[in-house]
C-alpha positions in Angstrom: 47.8 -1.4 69.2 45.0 -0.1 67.0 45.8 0.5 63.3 46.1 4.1 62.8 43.4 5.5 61.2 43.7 6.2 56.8 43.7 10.0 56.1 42.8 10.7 51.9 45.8 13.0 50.9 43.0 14.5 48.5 39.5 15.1 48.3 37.6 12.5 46.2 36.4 14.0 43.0 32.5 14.4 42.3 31.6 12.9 39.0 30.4 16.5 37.5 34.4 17.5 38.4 35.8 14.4 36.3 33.4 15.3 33.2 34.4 18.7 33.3 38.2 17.3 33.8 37.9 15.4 31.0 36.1 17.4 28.8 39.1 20.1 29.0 41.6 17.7 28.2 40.2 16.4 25.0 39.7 19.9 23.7 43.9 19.9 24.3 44.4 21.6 27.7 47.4 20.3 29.6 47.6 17.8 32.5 49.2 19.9 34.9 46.7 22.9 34.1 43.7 20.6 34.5 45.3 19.0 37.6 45.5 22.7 39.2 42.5 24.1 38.3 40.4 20.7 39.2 41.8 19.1 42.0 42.5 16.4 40.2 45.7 14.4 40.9 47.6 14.3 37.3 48.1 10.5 38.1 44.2 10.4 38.6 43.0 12.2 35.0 45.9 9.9 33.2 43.9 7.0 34.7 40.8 8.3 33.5 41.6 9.4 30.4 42.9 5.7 30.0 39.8 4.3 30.5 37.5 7.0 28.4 40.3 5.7 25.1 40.0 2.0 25.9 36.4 2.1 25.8 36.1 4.4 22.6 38.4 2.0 20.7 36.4 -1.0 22.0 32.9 0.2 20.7 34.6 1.3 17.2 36.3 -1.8 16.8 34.5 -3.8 14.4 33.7 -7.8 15.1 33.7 -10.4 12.7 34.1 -10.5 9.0 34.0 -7.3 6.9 30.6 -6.2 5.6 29.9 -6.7 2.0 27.5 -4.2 1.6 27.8 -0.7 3.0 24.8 0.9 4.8 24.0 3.1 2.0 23.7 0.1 -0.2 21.9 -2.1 2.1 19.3 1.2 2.3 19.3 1.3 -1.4 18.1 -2.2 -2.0 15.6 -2.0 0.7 14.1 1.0 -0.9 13.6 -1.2 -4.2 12.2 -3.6 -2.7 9.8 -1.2 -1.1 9.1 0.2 -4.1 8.8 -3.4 -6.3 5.8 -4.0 -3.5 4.6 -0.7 -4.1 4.2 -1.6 -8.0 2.4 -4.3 -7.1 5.2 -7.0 -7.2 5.6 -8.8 -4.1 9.3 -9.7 -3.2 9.9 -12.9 -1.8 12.8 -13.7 0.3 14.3 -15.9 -2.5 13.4 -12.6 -5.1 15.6 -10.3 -2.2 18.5 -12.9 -2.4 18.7 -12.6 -6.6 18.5 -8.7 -6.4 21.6 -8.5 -3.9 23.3 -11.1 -6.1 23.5 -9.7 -9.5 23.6 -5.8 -7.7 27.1 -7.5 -6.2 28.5 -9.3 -9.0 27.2 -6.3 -11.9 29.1 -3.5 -9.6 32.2 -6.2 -9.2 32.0 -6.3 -5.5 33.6 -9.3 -3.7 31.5 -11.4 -1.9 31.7 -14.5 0.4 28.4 -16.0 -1.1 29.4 -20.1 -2.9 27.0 -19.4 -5.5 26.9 -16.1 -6.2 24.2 -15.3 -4.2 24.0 -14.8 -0.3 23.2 -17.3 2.1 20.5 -17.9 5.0 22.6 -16.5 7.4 23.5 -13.2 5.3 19.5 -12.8 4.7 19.0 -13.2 8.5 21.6 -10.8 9.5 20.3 -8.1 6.5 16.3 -8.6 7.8 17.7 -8.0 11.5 20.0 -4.8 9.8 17.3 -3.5 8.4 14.3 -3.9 10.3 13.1 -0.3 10.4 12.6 -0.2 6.9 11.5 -3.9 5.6 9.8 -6.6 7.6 8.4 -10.6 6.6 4.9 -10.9 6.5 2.7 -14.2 5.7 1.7 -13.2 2.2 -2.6 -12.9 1.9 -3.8 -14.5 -1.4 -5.8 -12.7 -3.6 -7.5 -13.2 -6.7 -6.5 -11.0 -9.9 -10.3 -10.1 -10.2 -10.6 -9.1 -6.5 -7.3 -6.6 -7.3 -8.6 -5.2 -9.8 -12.2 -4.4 -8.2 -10.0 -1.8 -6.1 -9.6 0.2 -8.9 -10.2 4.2 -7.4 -12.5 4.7 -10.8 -15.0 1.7 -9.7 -14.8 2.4 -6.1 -14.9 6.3 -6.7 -17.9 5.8 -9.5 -20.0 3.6 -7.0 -19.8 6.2 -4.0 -21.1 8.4 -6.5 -23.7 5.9 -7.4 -24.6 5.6 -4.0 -25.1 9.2 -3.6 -27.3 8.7 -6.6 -29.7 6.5 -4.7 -30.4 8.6 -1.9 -31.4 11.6 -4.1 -33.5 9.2 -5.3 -35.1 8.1 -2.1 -34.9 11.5 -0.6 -32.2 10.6 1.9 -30.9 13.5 4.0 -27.3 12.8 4.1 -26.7 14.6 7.0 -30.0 13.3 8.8 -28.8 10.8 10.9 -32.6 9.4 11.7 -32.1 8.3 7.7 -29.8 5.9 8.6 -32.7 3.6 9.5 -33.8 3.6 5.5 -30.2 2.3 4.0 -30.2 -1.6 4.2 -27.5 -3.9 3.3 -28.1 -7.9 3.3 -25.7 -10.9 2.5 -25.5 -14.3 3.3 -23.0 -16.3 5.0 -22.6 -20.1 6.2 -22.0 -21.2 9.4 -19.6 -24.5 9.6 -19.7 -27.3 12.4 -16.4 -28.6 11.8 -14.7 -28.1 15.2 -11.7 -25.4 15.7 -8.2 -27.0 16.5 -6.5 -25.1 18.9 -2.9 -25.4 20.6 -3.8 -28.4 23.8 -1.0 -29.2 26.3 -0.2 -32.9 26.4 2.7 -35.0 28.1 6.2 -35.1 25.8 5.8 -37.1 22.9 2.2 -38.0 23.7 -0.7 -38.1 21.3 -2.8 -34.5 20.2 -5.6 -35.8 18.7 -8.9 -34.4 19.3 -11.9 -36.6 19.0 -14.9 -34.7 16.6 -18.4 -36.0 15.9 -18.3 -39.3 13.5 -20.7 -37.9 10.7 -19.7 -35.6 8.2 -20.5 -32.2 9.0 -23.4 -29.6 8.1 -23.3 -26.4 7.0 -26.2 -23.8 7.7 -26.9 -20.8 4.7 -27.9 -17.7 6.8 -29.3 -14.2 5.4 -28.8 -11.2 7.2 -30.1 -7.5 6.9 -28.9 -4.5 8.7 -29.1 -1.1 8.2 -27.0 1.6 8.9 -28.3 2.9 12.4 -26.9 -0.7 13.7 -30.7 -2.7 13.6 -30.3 -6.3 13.0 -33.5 -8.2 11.0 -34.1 -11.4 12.2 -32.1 -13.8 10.4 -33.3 -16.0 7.4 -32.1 -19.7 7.7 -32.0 -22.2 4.8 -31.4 -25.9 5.1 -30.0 -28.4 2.8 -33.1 -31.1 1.9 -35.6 -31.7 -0.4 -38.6 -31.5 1.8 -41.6 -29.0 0.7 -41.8 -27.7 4.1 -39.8 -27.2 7.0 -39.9 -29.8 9.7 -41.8 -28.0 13.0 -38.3 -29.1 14.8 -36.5 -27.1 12.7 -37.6 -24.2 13.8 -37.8 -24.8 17.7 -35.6 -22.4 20.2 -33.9 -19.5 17.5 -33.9 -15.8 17.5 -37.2 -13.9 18.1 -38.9 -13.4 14.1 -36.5 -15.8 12.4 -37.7 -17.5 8.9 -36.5 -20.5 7.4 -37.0 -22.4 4.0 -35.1 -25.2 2.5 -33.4 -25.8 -1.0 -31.5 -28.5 -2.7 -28.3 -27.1 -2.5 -28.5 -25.6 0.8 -27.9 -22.1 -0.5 -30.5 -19.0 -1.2 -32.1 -19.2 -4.9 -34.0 -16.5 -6.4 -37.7 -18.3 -5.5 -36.6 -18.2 -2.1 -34.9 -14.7 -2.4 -38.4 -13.5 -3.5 -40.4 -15.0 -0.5 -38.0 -13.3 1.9 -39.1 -10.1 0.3 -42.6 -9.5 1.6 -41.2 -10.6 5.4 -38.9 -7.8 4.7 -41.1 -5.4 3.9 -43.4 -6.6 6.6 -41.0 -6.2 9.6 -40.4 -2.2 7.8 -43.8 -1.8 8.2 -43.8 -3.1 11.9 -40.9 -0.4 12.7 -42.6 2.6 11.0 -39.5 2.7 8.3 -40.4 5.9 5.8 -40.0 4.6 2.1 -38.4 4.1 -0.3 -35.6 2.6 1.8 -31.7 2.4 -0.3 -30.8 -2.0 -0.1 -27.4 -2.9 -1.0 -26.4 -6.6 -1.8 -23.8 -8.3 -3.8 -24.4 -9.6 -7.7 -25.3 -13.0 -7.2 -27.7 -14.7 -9.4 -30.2 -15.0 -6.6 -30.9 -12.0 -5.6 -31.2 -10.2 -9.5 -33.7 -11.2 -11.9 -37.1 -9.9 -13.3 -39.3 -10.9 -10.8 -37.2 -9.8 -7.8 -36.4 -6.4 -9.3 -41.0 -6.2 -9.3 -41.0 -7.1 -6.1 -38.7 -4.7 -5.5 -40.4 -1.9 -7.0 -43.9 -3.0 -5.5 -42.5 -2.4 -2.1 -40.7 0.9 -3.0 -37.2 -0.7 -2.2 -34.7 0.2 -4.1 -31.9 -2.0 -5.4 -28.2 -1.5 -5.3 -25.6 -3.5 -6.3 -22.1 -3.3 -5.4 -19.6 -4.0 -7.6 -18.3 -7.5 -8.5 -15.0 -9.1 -6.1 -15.5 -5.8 -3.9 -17.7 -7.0 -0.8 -14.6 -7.3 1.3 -14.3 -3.4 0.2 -18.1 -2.2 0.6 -20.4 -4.8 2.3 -20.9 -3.4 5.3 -22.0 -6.9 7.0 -18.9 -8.4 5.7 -16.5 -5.1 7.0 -18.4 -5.2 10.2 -20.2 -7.7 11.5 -19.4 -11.4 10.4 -15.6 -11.2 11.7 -16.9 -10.7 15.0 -19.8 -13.6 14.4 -18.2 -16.5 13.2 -14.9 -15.8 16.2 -18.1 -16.1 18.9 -19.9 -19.0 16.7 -16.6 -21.5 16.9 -16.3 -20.8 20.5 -20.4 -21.5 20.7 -20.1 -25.4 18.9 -16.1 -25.8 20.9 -18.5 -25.5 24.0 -21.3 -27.2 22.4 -19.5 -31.1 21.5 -17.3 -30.6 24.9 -21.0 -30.8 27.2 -22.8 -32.9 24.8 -19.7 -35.4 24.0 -19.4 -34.7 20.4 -23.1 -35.0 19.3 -23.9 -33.7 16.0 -25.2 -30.4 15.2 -28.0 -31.2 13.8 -31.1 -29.0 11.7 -33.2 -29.6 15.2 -30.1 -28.3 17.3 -29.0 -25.3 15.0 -31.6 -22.5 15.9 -30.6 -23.2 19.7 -26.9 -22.7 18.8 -28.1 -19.6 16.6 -30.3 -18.2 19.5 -27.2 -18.3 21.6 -24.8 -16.4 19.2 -27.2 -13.5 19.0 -27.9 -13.4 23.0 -24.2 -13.4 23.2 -23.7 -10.7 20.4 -26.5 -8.3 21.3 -24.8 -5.8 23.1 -21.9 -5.5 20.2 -24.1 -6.4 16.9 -25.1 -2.5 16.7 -21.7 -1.1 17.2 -19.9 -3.4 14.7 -23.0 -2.9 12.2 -22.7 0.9 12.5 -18.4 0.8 11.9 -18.9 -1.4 8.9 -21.5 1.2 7.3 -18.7 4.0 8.5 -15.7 1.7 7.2 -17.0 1.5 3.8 -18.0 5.1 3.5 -21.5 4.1 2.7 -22.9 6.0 6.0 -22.0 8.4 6.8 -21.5 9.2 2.8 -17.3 10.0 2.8 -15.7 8.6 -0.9 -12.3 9.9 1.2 -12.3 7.2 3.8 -13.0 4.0 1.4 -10.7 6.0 -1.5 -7.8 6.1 1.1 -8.1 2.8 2.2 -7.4 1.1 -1.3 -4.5 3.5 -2.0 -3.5 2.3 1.0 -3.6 -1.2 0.3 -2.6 -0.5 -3.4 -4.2 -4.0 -4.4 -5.5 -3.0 -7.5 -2.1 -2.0 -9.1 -0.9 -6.0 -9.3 -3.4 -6.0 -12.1 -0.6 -3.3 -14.0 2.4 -5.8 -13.8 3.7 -6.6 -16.9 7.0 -9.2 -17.0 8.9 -6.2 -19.3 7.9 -3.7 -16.0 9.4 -6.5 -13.5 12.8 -7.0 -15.9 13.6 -3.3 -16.4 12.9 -3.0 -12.3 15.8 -5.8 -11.7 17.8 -4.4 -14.2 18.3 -1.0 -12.7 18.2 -2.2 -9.1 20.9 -4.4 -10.0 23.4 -2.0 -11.9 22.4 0.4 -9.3 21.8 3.4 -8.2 18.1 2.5 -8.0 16.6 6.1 -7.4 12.9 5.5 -5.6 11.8 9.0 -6.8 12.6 8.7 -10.2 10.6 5.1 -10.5 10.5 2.9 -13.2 7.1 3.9 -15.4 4.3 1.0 -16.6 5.3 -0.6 -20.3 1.8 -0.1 -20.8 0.2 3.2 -19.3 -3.2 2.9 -21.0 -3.6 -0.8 -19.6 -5.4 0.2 -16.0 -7.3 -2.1 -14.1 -11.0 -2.1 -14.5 -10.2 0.7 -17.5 -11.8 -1.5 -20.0 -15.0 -2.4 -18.5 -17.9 0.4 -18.3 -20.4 1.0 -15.4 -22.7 -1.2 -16.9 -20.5 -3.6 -17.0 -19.6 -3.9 -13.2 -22.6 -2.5 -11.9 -26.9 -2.4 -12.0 -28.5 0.3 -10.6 -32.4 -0.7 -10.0 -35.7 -1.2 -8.6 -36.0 2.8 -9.5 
């Protein structure tokens, strides 16, 4: 015989019935009304309802040992500690674990921590908690005097000064053909060490990578740019005590580049001053109305008398930026090098693996340099042109370069005084630490850069 065929006694429920079923119950309608006005077999909503409880208690049910710190006072220290970076005083993770333990054992709360203070695994869990607000970074070192060069009254006063120099030398600030006229140079080396990257090997096997056997050499390069994104062919110094460059030096680089040697391999003011005239000779080549605005750092090289005549003979005019702030308003720095020395390891990584780890000689460099420009030519112009934007040199905006150091707030670890960092601990630590309220400087007056005057961190000249 066949098996007689099931028959449902009721229709089954759609899932928009059941929410509606449910949602009447919990608002205190009856079982029976429910049932009749759904559909809904009582037996069925009880089973239901079962289920929606069961799962509610589950989620609310808390796992594993009690917190010690409520949410509010987890949010509390965070804000402290974003507010300690804010004031310049950088917390470590060790600095995090001393604030939580004297804020637990000053408001007598019991904790599980041995020593008083929490653990690795409390830290871990509290990171992870909190990760909205608070986050571990690899801390960037920075010198005191580079801090305080952010300082919004140099920054702001050297804009200004800028803004000086092309009243001076009748730049159109909204003329974007005098672009061509502001110049900014700097110097940079190029190292032949080789890169070490990650390389696969079998387990437990050997990762050493074979270099060239001589000690390496490292090549002093000038560069000018202005801010339209035109590069000037680079200037090259070697390390040697030869009067003249040897012919092979100079075999294979860039179209129009110069080269010179000095003792120490870097630029001195003699050979500062003989760039000069091939400076002023490749302006004249390019039809570039004078005076042209040129910006370079402080260094002893490039400042004394007889560059500053030069200078003037040529109708250039000299601007230096302030001390520690290149990283801030060189332009070649911002823009350009970043970009040059990532393509210039990948030049020599490529260079020792076809030629077996020969050295990169005086003879070979200009090749290698030849190839770095080819590679960089369609990109050189558009990095030039954002470092000139990125330091608010060109187009002339104090806003963009005055945002970016509030931003970065550097210049304020030059205000931290121990009686500032005590007082923070102190009221973190007996809590409530209110972020609004703050904790004010012991010593308002002492701002950084405050006590020097223009003179003292700038030169305007060559007028």
């Amino acid at each position: 015989k066949m098996a007689r065929k099931y028959k449902r006694k009721y229709k089954k429920s759609d899932d928009n019935c059941v929410i509606g079923a449910l949602q009447k119950l919990r608002e205190g309608h009856s079982y029976r009304d429910v049932s009749k006005e759904t559909g809904i077999p009582r037996s069925t909503l009880f089973l239901y309802r079962k289920r929606e409880m069961e799962k509610k208690k589950k989620f609310v049910k808390q796992r594993g040992k009690p917190r010690t710190l409520t949410d509010a006072e987890e949010e509390m220290i965070c804000d402290s500690v974003t507010y300690a970076v804010n004031l310049g005083w950088p917390c470590h993770r060790d600095d995090v674990r001393q604030i939580i333990g004297l804020y637990c054992k000053n408001n007598n709360i019991k904790t599980p921590f041995t020593d008083g203070y929490p653990g690795n695994d409390f830290m871990t869990s509290f990171m992870k908690r909190n990760n909205v607000k608070i986050s571990t970074r690899k801390g960037q070192i920075m010198k005191i005097s580079r801090a305080k060069a952010e300082s919004p009254e140099i920054i702001s006063s050297f804009i200004d000064l800028i803004e000086t120099s092309y009243s001076l030398a009748k730049i159109d600030v909204n003329d974007l053909n005098d672009a061509k006229r502001i110049y900014n140079l700097d110097e940079t080396v190029f190292r032949t060490e080789a890169s070490l990257k990650d390389i696969i090997v079998s387990r437990g096997g050997a990762a050493e990578v074979i270099t060239p056997s001589e000690g390496n050499t490292n090549f002093s390069v000038l560069f000018c740019g202005n801010a339209s994104g035109e590069i000037e062919p680079p200037y090259v110094i070697y390390k040697g005590t030869e009067t003249s460059v040897e012919a092979e030096w100079m075999l294979n680089g860039p179209p129009g580049t110069q080269y010179n040697t000095t003792i120490s391999g870097w630029m001195d003011s003699e050979r500062f001053t003989d760039w000069l005239p091939l400076f002023d000779e490749s302006l004249k080549k390019k039809n570039i109305k004078k005076p042209i605005v040129l910006l370079m750092d402080g260094h002893g090289s490039h400042v004394n008398l007889q560059v500053v005549e030069e200078a003037k003979k040529r109708d250039i005019i000299l601007v230096k930026l302030p001390p520690n702030a290149s990283h801030l308003l060189q332009a070649l720095d911002v823009g350009l090098f970043g970009p040059l020395k990532k393509n210039w390891k990948n030049i020599i990584g490529s260079f020792y693996c076809q030629t077996k780890n020969i050295n990169i000689t005086k003879s070979v460099f200009p090749t290698l340099l030849a190839e770095l420009f080819h590679d960089l030519v369609n990109n050189q112009s558009m990095n030039l042109r954002s470092g000139f934007r990125a330091t608010g040199v060109w187009p002339l905006n104090k806003k963009i370069i005055m945002d970016k150091i509030e931003e970065r707030g550097f210049y304020k670890f030059g205000n931290i005084h121990p009686s500032n960092v005590a007082q923070f601990v102190n009221q973190v630590t007996v809590g409530p630490f209110n972020v609004n309220e703050g904790i004010p400087f012991a010593d308002d007056s002492a701002t950084a850069g405050s006590s020097s005057t223009a003179e003292d961190i700038w030169t305007f000249i060559g007028i």
